[in-house]
N, C-alpha and C positions, 0 to 999 in steps of 0.2 A: 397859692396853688392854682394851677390851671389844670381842666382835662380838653387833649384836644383828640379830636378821629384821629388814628391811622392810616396814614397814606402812602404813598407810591414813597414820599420825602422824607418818612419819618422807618423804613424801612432796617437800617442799620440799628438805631435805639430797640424795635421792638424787637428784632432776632436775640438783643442782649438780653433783655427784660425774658425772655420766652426761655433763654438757658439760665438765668439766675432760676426759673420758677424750673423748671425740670431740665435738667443737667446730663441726663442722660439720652437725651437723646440729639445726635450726630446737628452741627450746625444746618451741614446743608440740606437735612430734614425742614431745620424750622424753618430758614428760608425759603422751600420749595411751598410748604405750609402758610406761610406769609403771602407769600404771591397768588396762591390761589385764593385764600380769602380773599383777597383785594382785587381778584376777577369777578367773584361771587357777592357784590357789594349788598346785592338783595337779602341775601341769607347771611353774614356773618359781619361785624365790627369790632372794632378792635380801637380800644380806649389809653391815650397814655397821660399821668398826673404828671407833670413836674413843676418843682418848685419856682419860686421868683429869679431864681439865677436862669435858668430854662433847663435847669437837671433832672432830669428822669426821677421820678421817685416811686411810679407802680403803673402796672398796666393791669385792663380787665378785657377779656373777651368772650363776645358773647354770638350765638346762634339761634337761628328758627328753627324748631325742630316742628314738625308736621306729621311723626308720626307718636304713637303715645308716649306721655313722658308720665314716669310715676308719679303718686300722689296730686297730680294734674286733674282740672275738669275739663278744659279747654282747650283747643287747636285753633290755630298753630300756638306754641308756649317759645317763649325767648330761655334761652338756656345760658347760663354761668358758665362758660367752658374752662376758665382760669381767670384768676386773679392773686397778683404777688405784690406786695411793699417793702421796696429795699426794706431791711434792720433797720436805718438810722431816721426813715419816717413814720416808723410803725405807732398811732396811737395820736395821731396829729391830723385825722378826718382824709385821707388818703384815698381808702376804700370806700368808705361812705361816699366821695367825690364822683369814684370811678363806679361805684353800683346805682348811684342816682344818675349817672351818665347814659351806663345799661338799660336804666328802666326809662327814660326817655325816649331811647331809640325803639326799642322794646314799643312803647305804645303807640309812637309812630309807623312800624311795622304791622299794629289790627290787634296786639296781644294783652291778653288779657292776666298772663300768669307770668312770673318770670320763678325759670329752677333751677337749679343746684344740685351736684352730687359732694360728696368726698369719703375719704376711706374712713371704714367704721374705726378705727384707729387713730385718725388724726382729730386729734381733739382742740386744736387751735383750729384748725380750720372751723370746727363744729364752733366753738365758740364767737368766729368772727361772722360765720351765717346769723346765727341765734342773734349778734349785735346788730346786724346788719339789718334786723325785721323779717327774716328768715323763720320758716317753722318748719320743724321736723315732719314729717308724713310717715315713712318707714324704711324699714331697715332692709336691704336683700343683701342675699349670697349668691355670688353666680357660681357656675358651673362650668364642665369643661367637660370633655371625651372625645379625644381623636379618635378619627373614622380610617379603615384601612381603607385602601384606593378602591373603585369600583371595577369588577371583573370586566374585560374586555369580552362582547358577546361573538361568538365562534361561528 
């Protein structure tokens, strides 16, 4: 296994990897998504494992975040935005590859914390943070209320 950055050439691979991990959202989202990362090289990276044949086998992307992040001491914090492994590499140091890639780049960026969300539901995910060296901090629930338009003053 190799992990290499994300580049201008590896383009096509990580749009796949990006719909294998969230499928719902429209291609040429993730492409437009893609390309601004890779404008914004300062702030975001984007990691891809593949195997000895040079086949895809997971990607992890990561971000600066600079303003608070939960459970955080420290600014700026490198942030887990996503990370997926095909089924058929799952449990063969994959993630471990691609989140020891993150934190490299991570401490070459000044950071001292790297974080992570995922749904209080998805309990693989919680499971592969917690492997990962990952520690919980806490739980939220967000919120929502749409606001009616603001009156146009007369």
């Amino acid at each position: 296994m190799r992990v290499l950055l994300m580049d201008g050439e590896t383009i096509g691979r990580w749009v796949e990897m990006r719909l294998a991990l969230w499928p719902d959202t429209p291609e040429a989202e993730h492409r437009a998504e893609v390309e601004s990362s890779l404008a914004e090289s300062d702030r975001y990276a984007s990691f891809l494992c593949e195997d000895e044949a040079g086949v895809a086998a997971g990607f992890a992307e990561a971000s600066i975040r600079r303003d608070y992040v939960n459970g955080c001491e420290t600014s700026p914090v490198a942030f887990l935005e996503g990370i997926y492994v095909l089924p058929a590499y799952r449990r063969r140091g994959v993630a471990r590859a691609l989140v020891t890639a993150v934190e490299r780049w991570a401490t070459s960026q000044g950071c001292q914390e790297l974080a992570s969300d995922t749904a209080t539901d998805n309990l693989r995910s919680q499971s592969l943070h917690m492997a990962l060296g990952f520690e919980e901090t806490e739980r939220v629930v967000y919120f929502r209320k749409e606001l009616a338009p603001a009156a146009a003053d007369n």
